[in-house]
C-alpha positions as CSV (number, residue, x, y, z in Angstrom):
1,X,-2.1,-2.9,12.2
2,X,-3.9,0.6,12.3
3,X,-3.6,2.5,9.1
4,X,-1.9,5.3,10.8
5,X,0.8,3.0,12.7
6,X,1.8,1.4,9.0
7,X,2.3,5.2,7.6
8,X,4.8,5.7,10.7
9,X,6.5,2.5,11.0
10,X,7.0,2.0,6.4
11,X,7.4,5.9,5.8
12,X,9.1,6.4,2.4
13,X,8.6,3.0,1.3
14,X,6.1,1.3,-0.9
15,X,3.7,-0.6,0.8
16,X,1.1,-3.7,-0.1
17,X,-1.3,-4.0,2.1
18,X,-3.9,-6.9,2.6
19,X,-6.5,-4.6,3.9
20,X,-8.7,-6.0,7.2
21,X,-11.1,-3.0,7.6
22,X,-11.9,0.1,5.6
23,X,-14.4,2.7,6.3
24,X,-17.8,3.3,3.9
25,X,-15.1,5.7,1.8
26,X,-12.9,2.8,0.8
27,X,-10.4,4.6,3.2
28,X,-8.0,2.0,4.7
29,X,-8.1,1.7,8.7
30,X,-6.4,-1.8,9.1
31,X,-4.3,-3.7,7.5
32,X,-1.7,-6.5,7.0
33,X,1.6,-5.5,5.2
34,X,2.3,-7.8,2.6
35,X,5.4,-6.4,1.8
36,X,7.2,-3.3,1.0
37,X,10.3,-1.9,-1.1
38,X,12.3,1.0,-1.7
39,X,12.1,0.7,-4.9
40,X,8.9,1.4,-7.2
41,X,9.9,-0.7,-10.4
42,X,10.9,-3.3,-8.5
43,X,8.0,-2.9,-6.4
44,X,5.3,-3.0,-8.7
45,X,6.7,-5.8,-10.1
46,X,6.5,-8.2,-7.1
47,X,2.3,-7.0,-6.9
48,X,2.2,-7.5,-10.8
49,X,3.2,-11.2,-9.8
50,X,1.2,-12.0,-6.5
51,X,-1.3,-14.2,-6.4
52,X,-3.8,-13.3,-3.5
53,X,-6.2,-15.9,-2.2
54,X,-9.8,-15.8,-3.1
55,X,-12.0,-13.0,-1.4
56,X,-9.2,-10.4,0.0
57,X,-9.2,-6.9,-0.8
58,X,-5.6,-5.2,-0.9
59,X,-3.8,-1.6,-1.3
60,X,-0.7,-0.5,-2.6
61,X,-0.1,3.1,-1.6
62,X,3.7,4.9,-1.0
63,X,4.2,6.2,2.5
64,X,5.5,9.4,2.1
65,X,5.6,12.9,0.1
66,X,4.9,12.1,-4.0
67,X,8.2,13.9,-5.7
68,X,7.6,16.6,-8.1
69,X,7.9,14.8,-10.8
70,X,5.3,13.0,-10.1
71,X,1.6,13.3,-12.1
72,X,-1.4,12.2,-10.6
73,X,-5.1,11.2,-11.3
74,X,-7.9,12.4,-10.5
């Protein structure tokens, strides 16, 4: 599925991607959602306990606007 076509169709949820094509940024342009959750606790949680098979590259990115609470990295 096309990065942009997971951003429309999981917008405000969390998302865990195994990722099928990136570009020479590390950008995501494909992927396969994993799975996904409404809640981010509970989310990173279920990616804290997956056990991916050898030789895959995922991303776990939320799909819409960070609240203001929020702090980010740099």
């Amino acid at each position: 599925m096309k990065w942009e076509a997971i951003e429309k169709q999981y917008k405000d949820l969390w998302v865990f991607v195994e990722v099928m094509q990136m570009n020479e940024d590390y950008e995501v342009l494909e992927g396969n959602v994993v799975f996904s959750d409404t809640n981010e606790k509970r989310f990173w949680k279920r990616v804290k306990h997956f056990q991916p098979g050898a030789h895959k590259d995922f991303a776990a990115q939320y799909m819409g606007e960070p609240p203001e609470d929020w702090a980010g990295m740099l």
